[in-house]
N, C-alpha and C positions, 0 to 999 in steps of 0.2 A: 827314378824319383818322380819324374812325371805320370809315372802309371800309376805309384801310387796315390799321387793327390789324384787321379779320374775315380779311384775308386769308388764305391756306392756307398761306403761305409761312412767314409770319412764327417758326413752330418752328424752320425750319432756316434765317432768318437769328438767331435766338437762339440756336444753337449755334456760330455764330460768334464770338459773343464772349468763350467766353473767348482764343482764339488770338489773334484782335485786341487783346486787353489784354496779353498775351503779346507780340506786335510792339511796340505801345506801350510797354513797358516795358525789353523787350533789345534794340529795334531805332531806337527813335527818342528813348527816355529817355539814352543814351548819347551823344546827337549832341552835348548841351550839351558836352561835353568834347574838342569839335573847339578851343575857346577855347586849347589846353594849345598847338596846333600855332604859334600866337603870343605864346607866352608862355618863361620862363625857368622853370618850373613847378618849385616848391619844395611837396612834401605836407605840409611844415608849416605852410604856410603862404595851401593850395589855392587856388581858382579864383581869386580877387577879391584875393587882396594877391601874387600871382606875381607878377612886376616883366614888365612889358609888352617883348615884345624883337620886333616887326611882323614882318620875312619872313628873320631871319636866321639862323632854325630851316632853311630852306629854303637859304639861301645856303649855310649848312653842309657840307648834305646834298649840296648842288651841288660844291663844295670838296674834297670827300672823295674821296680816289686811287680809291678802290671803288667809287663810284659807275655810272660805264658800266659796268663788267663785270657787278654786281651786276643792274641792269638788263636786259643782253643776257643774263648767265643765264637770268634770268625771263622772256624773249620768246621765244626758240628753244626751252626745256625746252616753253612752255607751248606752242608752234606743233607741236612736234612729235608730243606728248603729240594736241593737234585731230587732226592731219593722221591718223598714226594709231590714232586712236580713232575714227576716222571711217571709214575706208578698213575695216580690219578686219573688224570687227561685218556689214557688207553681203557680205564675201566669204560669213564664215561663215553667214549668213542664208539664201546662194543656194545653199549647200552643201546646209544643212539642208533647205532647200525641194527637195532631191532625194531627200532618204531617204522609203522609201514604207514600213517598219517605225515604225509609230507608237510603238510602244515602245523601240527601239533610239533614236529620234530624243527623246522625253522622256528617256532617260534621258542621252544629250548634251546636251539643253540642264541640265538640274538641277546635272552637274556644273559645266557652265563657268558659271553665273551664282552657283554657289557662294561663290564667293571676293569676291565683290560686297557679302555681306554681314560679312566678315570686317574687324576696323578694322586700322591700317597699323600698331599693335601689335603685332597676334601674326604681320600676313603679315612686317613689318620682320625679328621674328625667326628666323622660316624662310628669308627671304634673306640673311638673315646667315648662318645653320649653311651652306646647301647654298652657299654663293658662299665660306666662308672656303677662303683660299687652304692652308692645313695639312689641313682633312680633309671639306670639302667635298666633296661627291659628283663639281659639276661639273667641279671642278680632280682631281678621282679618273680622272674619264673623258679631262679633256684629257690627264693624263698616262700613260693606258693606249694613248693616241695616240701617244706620242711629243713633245708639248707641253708646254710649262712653268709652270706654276702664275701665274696668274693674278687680282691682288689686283685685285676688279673695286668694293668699295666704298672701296678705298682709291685707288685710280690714277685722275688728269684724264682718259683716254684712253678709258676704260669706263664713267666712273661716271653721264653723260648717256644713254648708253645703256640701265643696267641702270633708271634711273628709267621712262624710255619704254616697254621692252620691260616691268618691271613692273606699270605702272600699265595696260599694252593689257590684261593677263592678269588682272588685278583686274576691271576693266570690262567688257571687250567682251561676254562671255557674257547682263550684265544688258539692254545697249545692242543687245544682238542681235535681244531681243523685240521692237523696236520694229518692228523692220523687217520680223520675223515677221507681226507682226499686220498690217504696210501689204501684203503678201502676199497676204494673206488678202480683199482687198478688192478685186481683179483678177478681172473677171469671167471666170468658165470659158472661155465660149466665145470669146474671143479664142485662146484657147490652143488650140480643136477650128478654129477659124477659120486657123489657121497651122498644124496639122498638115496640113488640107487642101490648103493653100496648099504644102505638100514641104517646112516648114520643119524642121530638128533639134533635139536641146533645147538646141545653144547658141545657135540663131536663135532662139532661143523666148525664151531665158533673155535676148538681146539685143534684142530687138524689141518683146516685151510685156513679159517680168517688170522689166527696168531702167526703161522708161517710164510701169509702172506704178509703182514705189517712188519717182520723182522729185519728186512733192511731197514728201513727207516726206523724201525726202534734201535735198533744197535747204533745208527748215526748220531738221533739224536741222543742217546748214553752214552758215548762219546766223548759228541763235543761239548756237552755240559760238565765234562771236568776242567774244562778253562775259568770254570764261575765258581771253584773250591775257595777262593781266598775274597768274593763276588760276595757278601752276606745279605747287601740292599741297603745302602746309606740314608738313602729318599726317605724308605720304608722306619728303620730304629730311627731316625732325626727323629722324622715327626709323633715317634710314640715311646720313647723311651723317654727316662727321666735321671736324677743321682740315685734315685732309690733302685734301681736293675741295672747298676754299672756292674752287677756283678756276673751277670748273664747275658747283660745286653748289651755291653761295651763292646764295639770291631773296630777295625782298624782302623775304618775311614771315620767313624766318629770320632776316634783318638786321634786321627790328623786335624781333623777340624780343632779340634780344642787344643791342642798343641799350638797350631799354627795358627788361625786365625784369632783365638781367643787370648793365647798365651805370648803370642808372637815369635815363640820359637821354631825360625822357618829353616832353618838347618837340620833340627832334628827332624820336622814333621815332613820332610822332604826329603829322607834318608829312609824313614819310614816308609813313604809311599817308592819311591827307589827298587825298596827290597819286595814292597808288595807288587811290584810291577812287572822283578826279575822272575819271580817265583810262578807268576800267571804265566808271564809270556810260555816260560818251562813248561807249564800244564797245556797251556795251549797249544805248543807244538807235538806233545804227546796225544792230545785229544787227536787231532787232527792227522796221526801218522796212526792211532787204532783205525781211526774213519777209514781210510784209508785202506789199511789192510784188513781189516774185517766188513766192511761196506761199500769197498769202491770206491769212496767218495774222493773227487779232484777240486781242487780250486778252481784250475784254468782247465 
């Protein structure tokens, strides 16, 4: 025991703890209130005298016309939102990987990973100005076409789209570095190796550069199946409306309106319950592909 307190380590496992009492406290002190998901939960009445109602918080939920649609919102938005967020980021990475202006290529990356750090507050309200269909920029240009104004947060027919096509344009810039940095870890001379060889730079960019980024693209494909039931709450809060409940409704906006708005915290806590059990499940399969198709370890 005393060898181990001499350890060298031990400072920065002591800076660990506060974030670990941090998890302990937002992340695991919370769970006790999985209880509400079997319960008829009265706040006046809290944990221990709510009148016990076993799984019919769930049967409810099952019961409810909304239910599958609500669902398959939540799995297409979020598959699409992967697919991508995934595809993207590598185009533009292989792009980048051909600007030889060091300077013109930092200053592309700084813009597009900009928006990365922006919350879906203030981007919500700049898709809102340029998407309103009266004087929106983009219903400006579609009507200088000859096109007809275009209510794209308020119509079924746009509004899965503008989530997708928003959330790539939030992300990919930050998502891009990754694949920058797996770039970087290709050794040269494979690439003087296939010059030699008469190859072009899209033999190149297909031969070496794609089989070189393939560990890390299989990683991150992966563990982005943990984010299948993930559709972005921040993101539809702040741009959805009653008129794309029919597209844009997920889960977590149906818990909020359940539970905070309607006050039924039993069912909306059975709900998040089931969306919790079902991630976790993706998540340990993501994380056992990583594994065995990438190597990838926790510890």
């Amino acid at each position: 025991m005393i060898k181990k307190l001499k350890s060298p380590y031990w400072p920065l496992h002591l800076m660990l703890l506060p974030g670990l009492l941090l998890v302990v406290i937002y992340s695991y002190g919370p769970l006790f209130g999985i209880i509400m998901a079997f319960q008829k939960f009265k706040p006046a009445k809290g944990f221990f005298d709510s009148p016990w109602a076993g799984f019919d918080n769930f049967q409810y939920v099952l019961d409810m016309p909304d239910s599958a649609r609500i669902l398959w919102n939540t799995v297409i938005i979020a598959l699409f939102k992967i697919v991508a967020g995934f595809i993207v980021p590598i185009i533009v990475a292989l792009l980048l990987n051909e600007v030889r202006k060091d300077v013109f290529k930092r200053g592309i990356q700084t813009m597009i990973y900009l928006p990365h750090f922006l919350s879906w507050i203030i981007l919500g309200g700049i898709l809102i100005d340029i998407l309103s269909p009266s004087s929106g920029i983009v219903n400006q240009l579609l009507a200088w076409v000859g096109i007809e104004p275009i209510y794209f947060l308020g119509d079924n027919r746009w509004f899965r789209q503008v989530l997708v096509m928003s959330d790539v344009w939030k992300e990919f810039g930050f998502n891009t570095i990754v694949y920058l940095a797996a770039l970087t870890s290709i050794n040269p001379s494979l690439y003087e190796a296939a010059i030699v060889d008469g190859a072009g730079r899209w033999k190149q960019t297909w031969y070496v550069t794609l089989p070189g980024m393939m560990p890390i693209i299989v990683l991150t494909l992966t563990l982005s199946l943990g984010n299948v039931l993930n559709a972005g709450f921040d993101q539809v809060f702040n741009l959805y409306s009653p008129q794309v409940y029919e597209t844009g409704d997920i889960i977590d906006t149906f818990v909020y309106r359940i539970g905070l708005i309607d006050a039924q915290y039993g069912v909306a806590t059975a709900v998040g319950l089931f969306k919790s059990v079902v991630s976790f499940a993706f998540i340990s399969i993501s994380y056992y592909l990583a594994y065995r198709l990438a190597n990838y370890r926790i510890f």
